[in-house]
GUZA-317243 format. One record per residue (C-alpha): residue in one letter; y, x, z. Coordinates in steps of 0.2 Angstrom, whole numbers, always signed. Each point is the difference from the previous one (the first is absolute). Last residue first. Layout:
GUZA-317243
@aa=A	v=Y	u=X	w=Z
...
***
This chain:
GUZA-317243
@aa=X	v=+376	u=+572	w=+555
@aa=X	v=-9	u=+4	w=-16
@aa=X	v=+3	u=-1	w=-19
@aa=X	v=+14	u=+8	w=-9
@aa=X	v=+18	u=+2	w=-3
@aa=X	v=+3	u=+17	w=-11
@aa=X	v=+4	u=-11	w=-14
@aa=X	v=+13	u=-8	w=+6
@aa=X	v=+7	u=-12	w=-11
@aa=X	v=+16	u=+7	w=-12
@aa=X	v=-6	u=-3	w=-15
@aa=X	v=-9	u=-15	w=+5
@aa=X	v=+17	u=-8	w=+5
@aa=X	v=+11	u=+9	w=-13
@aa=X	v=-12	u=-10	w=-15
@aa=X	v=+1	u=-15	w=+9
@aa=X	v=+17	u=+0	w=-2
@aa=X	v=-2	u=+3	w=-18
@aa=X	v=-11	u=-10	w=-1
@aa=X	v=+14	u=-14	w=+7
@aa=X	v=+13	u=+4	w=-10
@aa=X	v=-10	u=-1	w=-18
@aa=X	v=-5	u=-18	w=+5
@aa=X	v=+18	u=-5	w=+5
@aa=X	v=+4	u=+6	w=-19
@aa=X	v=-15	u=-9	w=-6
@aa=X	v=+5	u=-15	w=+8
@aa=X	v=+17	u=-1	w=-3
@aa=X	v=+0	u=-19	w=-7
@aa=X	v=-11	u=-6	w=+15
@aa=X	v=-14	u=-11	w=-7
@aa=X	v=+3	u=-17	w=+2
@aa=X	v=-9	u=-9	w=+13
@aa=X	v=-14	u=-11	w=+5
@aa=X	v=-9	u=+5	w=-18
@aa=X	v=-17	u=+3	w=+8
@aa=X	v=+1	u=-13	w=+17
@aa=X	v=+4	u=+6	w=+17
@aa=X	v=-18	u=+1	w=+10
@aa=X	v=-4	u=-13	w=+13
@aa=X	v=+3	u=-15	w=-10
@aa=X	v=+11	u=-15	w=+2
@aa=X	v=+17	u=+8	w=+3
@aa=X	v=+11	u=-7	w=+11
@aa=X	v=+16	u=-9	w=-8
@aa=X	v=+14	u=+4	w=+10
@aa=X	v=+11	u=-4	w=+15
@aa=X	v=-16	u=-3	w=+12
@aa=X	v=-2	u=-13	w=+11
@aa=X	v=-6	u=-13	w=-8
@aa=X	v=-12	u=+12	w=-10
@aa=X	v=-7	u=+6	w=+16
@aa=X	v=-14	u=-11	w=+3
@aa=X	v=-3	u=-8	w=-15
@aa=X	v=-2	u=+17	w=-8
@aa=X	v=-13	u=+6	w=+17
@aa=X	v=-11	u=-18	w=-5
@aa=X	v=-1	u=+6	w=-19
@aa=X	v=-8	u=+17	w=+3
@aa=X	v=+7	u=+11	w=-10
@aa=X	v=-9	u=+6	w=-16
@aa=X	v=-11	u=+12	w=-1
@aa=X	v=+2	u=+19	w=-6
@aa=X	v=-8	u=+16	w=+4
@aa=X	v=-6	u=-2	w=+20
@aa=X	v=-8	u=+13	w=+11
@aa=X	v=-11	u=-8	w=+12
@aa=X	v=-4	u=+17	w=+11
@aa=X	v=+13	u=-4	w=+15
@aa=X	v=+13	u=+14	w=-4
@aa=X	v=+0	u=-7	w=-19
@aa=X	v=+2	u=-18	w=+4
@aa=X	v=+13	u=+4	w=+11
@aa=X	v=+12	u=+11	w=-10
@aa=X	v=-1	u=-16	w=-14
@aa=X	v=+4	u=-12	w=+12
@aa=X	v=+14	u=+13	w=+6
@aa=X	v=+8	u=+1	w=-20
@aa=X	v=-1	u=-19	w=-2
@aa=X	v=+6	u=-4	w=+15
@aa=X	v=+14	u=+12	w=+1
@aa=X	v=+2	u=-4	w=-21
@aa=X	v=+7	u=-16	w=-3
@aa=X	v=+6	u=-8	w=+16
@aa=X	v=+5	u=+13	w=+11
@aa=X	v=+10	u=+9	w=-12
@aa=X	v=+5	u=+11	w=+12
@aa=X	v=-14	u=+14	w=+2
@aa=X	v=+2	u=+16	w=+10
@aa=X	v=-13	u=+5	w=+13
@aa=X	v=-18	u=-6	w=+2
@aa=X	v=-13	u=+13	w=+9
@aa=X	v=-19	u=+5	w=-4
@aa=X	v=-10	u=+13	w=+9
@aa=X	v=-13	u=+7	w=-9
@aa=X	v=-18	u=+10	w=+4
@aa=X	v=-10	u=-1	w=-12
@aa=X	v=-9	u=+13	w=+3
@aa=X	v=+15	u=+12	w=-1
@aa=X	v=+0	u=+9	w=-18
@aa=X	v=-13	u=-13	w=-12
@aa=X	v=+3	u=-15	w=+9
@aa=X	v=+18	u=+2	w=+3
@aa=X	v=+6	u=+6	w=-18
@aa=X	v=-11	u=-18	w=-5
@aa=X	v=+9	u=-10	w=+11
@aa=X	v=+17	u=+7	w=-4
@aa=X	v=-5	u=-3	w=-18
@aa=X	v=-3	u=-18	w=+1
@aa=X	v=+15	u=-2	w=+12
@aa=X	v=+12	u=+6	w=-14
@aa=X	v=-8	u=-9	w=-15
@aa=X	v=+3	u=-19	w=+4
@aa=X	v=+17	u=+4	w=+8
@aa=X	v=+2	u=+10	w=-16
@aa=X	v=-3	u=-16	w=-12
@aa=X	v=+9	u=-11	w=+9
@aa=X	v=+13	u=+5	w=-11
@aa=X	v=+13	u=+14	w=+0
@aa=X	v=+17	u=+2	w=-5
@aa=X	v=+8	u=+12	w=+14
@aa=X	v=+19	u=-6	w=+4
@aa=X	v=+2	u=-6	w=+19
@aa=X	v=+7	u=-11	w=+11
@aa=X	v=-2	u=-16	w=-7
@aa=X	v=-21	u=+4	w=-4
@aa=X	v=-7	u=-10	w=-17
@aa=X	v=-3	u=+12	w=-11
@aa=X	v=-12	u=+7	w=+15
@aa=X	v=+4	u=+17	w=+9
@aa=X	v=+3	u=-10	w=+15
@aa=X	v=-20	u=+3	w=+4
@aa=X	v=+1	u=+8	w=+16
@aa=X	v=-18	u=+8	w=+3
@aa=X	v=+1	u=+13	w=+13
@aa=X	v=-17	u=+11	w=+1
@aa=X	v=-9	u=+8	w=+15
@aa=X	v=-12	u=+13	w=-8
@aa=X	v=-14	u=+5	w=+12
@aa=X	v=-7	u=+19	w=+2
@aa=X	v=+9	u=+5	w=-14
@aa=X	v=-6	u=+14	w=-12
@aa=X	v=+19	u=+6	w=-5
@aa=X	v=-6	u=+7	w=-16
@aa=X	v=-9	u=-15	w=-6
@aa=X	v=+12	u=-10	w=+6
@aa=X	v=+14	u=+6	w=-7
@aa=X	v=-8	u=+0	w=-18
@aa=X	v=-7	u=-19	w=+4
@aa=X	v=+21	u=-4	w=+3
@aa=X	v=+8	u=+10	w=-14
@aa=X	v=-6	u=-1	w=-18
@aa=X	v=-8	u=-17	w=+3
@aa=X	v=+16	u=-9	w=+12
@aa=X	v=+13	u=+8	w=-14
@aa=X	v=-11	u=-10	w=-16
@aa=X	v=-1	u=-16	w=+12
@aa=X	v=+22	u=+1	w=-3
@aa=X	v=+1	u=+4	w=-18
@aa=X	v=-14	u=-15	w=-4
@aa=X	v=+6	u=-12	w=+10
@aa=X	v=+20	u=+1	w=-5
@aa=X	v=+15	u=+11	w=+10
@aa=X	v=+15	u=-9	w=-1
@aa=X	v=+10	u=+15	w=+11
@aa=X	v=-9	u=+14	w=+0
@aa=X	v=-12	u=+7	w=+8
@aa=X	v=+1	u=+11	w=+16
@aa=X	v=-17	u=+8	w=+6
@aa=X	v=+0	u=+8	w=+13
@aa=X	v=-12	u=+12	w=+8
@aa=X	v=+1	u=+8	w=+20
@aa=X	v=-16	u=+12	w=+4
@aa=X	v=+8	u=+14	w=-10
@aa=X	v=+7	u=+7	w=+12
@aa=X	v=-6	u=-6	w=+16
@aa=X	v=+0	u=+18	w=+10
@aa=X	v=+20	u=+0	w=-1
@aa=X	v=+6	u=-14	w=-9
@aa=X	v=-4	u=-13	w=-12
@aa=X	v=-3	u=-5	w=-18
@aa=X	v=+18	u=-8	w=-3
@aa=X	v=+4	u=+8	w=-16
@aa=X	v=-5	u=-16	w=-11
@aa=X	v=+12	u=-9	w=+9
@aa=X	v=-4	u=-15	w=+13
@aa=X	v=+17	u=-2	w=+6
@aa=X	v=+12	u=-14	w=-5
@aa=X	v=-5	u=-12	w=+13
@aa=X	v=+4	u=-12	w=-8
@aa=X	v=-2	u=-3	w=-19
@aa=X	v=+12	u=+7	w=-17
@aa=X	v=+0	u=+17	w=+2
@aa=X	v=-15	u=+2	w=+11
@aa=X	v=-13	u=-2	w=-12
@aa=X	v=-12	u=-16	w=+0
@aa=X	v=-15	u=+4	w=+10
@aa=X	v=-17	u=+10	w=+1
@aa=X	v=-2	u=+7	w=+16
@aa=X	v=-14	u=+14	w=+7
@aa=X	v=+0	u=+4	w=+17
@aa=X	v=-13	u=+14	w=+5
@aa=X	v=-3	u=+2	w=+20
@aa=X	v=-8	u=+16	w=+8
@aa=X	v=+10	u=+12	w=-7
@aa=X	v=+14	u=-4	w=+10
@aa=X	v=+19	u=+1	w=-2
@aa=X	v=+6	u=-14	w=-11
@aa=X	v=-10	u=-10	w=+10
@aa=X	v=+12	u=-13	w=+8
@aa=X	v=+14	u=+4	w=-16
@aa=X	v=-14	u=-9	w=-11
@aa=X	v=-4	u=-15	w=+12
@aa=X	v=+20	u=-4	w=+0
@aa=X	v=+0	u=+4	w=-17
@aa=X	v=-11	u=-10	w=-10
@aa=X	v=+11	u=-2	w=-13
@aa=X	v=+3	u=-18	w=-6
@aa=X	v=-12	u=-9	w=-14
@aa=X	v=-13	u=+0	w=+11
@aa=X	v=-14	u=+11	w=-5
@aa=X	v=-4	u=+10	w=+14
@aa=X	v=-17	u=+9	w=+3
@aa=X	v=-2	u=+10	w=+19
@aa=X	v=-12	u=+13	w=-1
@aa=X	v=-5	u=+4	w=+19
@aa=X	v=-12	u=+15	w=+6
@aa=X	v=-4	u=-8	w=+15
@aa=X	v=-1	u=+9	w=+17
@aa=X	v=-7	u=-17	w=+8
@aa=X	v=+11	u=-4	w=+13
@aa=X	v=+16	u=+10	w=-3
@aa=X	v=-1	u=-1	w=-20
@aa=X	v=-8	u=-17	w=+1
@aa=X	v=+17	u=-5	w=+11
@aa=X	v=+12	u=+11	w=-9
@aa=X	v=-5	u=-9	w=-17
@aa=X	v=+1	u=-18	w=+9
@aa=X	v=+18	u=+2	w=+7
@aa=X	v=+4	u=+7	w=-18
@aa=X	v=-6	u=-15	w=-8
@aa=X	v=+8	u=-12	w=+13
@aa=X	v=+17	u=+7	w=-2
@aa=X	v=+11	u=-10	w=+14
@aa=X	v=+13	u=-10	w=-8
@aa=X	v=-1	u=-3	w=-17
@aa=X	v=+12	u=-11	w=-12
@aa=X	v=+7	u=+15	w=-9
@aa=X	v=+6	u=+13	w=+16
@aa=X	v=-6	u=+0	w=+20
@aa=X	v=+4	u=+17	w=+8
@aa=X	v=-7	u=+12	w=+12
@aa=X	v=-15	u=+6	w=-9
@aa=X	v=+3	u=-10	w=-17
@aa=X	v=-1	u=-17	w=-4
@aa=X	v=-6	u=+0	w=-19
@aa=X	v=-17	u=-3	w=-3
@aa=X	v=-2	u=-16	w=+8
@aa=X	v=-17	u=-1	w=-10
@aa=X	v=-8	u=-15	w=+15
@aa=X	v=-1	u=-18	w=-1
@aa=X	v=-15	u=+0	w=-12
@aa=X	v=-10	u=+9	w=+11
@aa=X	v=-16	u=+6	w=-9
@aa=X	v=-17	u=+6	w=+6
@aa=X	v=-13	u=+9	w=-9
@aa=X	v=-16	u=+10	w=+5
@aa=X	v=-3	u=-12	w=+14
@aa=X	v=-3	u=+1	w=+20
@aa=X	v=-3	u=+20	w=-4
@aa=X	v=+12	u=+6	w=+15
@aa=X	v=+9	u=+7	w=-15
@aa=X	v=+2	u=-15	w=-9
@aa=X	v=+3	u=-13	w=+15
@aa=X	v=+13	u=+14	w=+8
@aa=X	v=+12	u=+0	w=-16
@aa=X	v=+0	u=-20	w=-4
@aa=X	v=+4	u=+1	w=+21
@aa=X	v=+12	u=+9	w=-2
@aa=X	v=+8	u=-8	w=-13
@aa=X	v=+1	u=-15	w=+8
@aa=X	v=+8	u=+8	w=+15
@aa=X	v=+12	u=+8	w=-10
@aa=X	v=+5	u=-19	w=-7
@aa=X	v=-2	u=-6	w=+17
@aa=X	v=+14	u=+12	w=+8
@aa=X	v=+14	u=-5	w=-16
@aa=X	v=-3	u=-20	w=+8
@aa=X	v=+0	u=+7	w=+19
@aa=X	v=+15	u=+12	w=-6
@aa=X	v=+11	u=-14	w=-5
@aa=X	v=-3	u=-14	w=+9
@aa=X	v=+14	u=-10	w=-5
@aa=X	v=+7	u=+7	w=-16
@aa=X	v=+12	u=+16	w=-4
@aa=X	v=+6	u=+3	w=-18
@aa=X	v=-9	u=+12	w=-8
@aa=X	v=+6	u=+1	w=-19
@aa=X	v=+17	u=-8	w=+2
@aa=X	v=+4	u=+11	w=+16
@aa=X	v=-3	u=-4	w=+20
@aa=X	v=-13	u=+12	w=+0
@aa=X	v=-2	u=+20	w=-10
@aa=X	v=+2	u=+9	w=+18
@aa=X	v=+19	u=+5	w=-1
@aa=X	v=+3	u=-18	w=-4
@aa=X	v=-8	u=-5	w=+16
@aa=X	v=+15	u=+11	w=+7
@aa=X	v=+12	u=-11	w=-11
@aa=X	v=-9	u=-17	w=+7
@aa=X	v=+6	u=+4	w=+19
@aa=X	v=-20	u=+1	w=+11
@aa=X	v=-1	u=-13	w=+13
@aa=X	v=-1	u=-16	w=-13
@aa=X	v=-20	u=-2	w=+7
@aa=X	v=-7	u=+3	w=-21
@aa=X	v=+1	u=+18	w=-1
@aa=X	v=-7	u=+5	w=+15
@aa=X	v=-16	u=+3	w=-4
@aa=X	v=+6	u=+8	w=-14
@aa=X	v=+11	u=+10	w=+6
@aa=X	v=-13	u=+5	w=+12
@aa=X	v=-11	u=+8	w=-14
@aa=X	v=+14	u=+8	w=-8
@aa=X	v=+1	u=+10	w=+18
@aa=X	v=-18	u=+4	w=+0
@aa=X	v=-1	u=+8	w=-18
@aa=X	v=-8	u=-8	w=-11
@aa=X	v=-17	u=+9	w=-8
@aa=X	v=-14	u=+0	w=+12
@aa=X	v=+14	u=-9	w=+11
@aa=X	v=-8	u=-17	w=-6
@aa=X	v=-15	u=+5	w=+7
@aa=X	v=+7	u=+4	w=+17
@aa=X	v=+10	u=-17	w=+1
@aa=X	v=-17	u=-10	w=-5
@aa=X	v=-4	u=-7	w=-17
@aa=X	v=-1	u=-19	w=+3
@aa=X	v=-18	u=-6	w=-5
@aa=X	v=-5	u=-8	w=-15
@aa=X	v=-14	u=-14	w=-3
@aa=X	v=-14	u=+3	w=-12
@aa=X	v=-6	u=-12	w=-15
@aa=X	v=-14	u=+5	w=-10
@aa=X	v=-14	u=-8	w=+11
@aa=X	v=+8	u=-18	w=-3
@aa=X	v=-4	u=+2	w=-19
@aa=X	v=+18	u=+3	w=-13
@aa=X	v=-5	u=-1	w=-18
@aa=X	v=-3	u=-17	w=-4
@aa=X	v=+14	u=-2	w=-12
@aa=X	v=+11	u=-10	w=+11
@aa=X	v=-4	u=+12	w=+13
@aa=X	v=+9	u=+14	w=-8
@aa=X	v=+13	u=-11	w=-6
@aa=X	v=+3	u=-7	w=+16
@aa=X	v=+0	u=+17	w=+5
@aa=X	v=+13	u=+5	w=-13
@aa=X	v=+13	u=-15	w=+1
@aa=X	v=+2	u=+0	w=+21
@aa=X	v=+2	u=+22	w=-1
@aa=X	v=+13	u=-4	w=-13
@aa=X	v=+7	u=-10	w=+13
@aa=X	v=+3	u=+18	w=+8
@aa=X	v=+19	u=-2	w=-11
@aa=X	v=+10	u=+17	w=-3
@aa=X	v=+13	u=-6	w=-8
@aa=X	v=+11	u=-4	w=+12
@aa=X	v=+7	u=-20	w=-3
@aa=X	v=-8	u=-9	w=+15
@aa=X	v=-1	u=+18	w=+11
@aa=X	v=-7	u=+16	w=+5
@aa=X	v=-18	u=-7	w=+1
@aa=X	v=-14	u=+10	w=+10
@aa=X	v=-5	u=-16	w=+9
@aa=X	v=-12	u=-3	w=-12
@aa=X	v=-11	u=+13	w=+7
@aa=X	v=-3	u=-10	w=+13
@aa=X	v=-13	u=-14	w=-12
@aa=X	v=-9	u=+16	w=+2
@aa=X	v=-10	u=+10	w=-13
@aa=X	v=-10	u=+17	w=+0
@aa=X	v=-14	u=-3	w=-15
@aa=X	v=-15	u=+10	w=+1
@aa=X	v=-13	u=+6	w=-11
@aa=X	v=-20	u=+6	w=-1
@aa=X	v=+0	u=-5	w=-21
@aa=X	v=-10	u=-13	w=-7
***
């Protein structure tokens, strides 16, 4: 069994917009008991957070946006100047305890980042975390402090880490993307839905950074109804390539799995079958590059019945050495939440052959994305090497 960690506090509940937002942390509820329902989850796994503190989160936010948030939620500051900040909008509306709530996500991270490093475990994973989006003086996309930058400029100011950050939400990572663009030190490398049809709309195949990191920036923007096999082809010719060019000191990896069939807010067509494949990989890019050293965050996900459990159990296992194929759910954790759920929950762990009908434009959407991936290796840096 794998040396691993799991950051969780009944706390990080209160990071919850609203009734009807859909960004819903019950689906933190529904995957640990799902975890623990099928044994996985031991007392010496577990690992409270910590609230990040003011002078970590200004590692990537600026002061000032850090006090708007504090402030946020007192009713001192007018609601068109926490406009200008990215709060009081449909996506990030303001809630009661705000920045505390956003402050323990970072810190949760964190401490996912010091318990690898400091050699507590070789893998630890906070679900709550992946808020990829909030930018350095701005909240945006349901996030509103960026734990995964926050972490990256803490190992690289702490430990001096050469950081390769994996992303395969189905939304650009761009808020951790635009925090690096610049530095040769940290490799982010997203694989999402294109831009034309999804927010953020960035995440373009020319976005490969600035100055001295050129080069150390990779997207990959597939299109729209993109299947299982399209989609883990675009991980294989990119991600173990990146790595083994980057030679990471620890790769911190956000794990959104809204690119299911199932996801309301997006339009990727894959099965559980990439959730399976995605942290077996990552784990064996760490092992063989950064000792196996990985960090593990959540992110995007909101089908929180079907697949966020699904997807995150599966996640889990990996991280903590009891890798799973397929099983079928425990019967107690579908009595459970069936009542309270709007649909029928699956009964097995893996979505079953023949779930759904192929998409009609398959071999068209096929031909788009190699040929995406095509521009993404052609243009990789070549020049980047090992070393610090």
């Amino acid at each position: 069994m794998e040396s691993a960690r799991l950051i969780y506090s009944k706390d990080f509940l209160r990071y919850r917009f609203s009734e009807i937002h859909p960004f819903n942390n019950k689906r933190l509820e529904l995957t640990l008991d799902l975890i623990r329902s099928l044994g996985l989850l031991s007392p010496e796994h577990l690992m409270p957070p910590r609230m990040a503190t003011d002078e970590e989160l200004a590692l990537v936010h600026t002061p000032e946006y850090i006090e708007v948030v504090k402030r946020a939620d007192d009713g001192t500051i007018p609601p068109e100047r926490l406009e200008e900040y990215g709060l009081h909008t449909e996506d990030n509306p303001v809630f009661p305890g705000i920045h505390q709530a956003a402050a323990l996500v970072v810190g949760g991270t964190l401490e996912a980042a010091e318990a690898v490093m400091s050699g507590r475990c070789t893998h630890a994973l906070n679900l709550s975390g992946g808020l990829h989006h909030a930018l350095r003086g701005k909240a945006s996309g349901f996030c509103i402090y960026n734990d995964a930058s926050v972490a990256i400029a803490y190992l690289r100011k702490k430990y001096d880490a050469r950081v390769m950050y994996i992303d395969t939400d189905a939304h650009h990572g761009d808020g951790v993307q635009w925090s690096f663009y610049d530095d040769p030190h940290v490799m982010t490398v997203s694989i999402h839905e294109t831009g034309r049809y999804l927010f953020p709309g960035t995440g373009h195949v020319y976005e490969r950074g600035t100055d001295r990191g050129v080069g150390t920036s990779l997207n990959v923007p597939l299109d729209a109804f993109t299947e299982d096999d399209s989609w883990l082809d675009a991980f294989e010719q990119v991600v173990p390539a990146a790595v083994r060019e980057f030679c990471p000191d620890v790769i911190l990896s956000q794990n959104g799995c809204d690119s299911h069939r199932f996801d309301p807010l997006t339009h990727l067509s894959t099965t559980m079958r990439i959730y399976r494949e995605i942290p077996r990989r990552v784990r064996q890019l760490a092992h063989e590059y950064c000792d196996g050293r990985w960090i593990a965050v959540g992110g995007g996900g909101y089908d929180i019945w079907r697949v966020v459990p699904r997807a995150w159990t599966l996640l889990w296992a990996e991280l903590s050495g009891q890798a799973l194929e397929n099983c079928k759910l425990p019967r107690q954790w579908l009595e459970r939440w069936q009542p309270e759920s709007p649909c029928s929950l699956p009964e097995q762990l893996m979505d079953p052959e023949g779930i759904f009908q192929p998409i009609p434009r398959r071999k068209e959407i096929t031909q788009k994305n190699a040929i995406t991936v095509q521009q993404v290796t052609r243009f990789f840096n070549q020049n980047q090497a090992c070393g610090p």
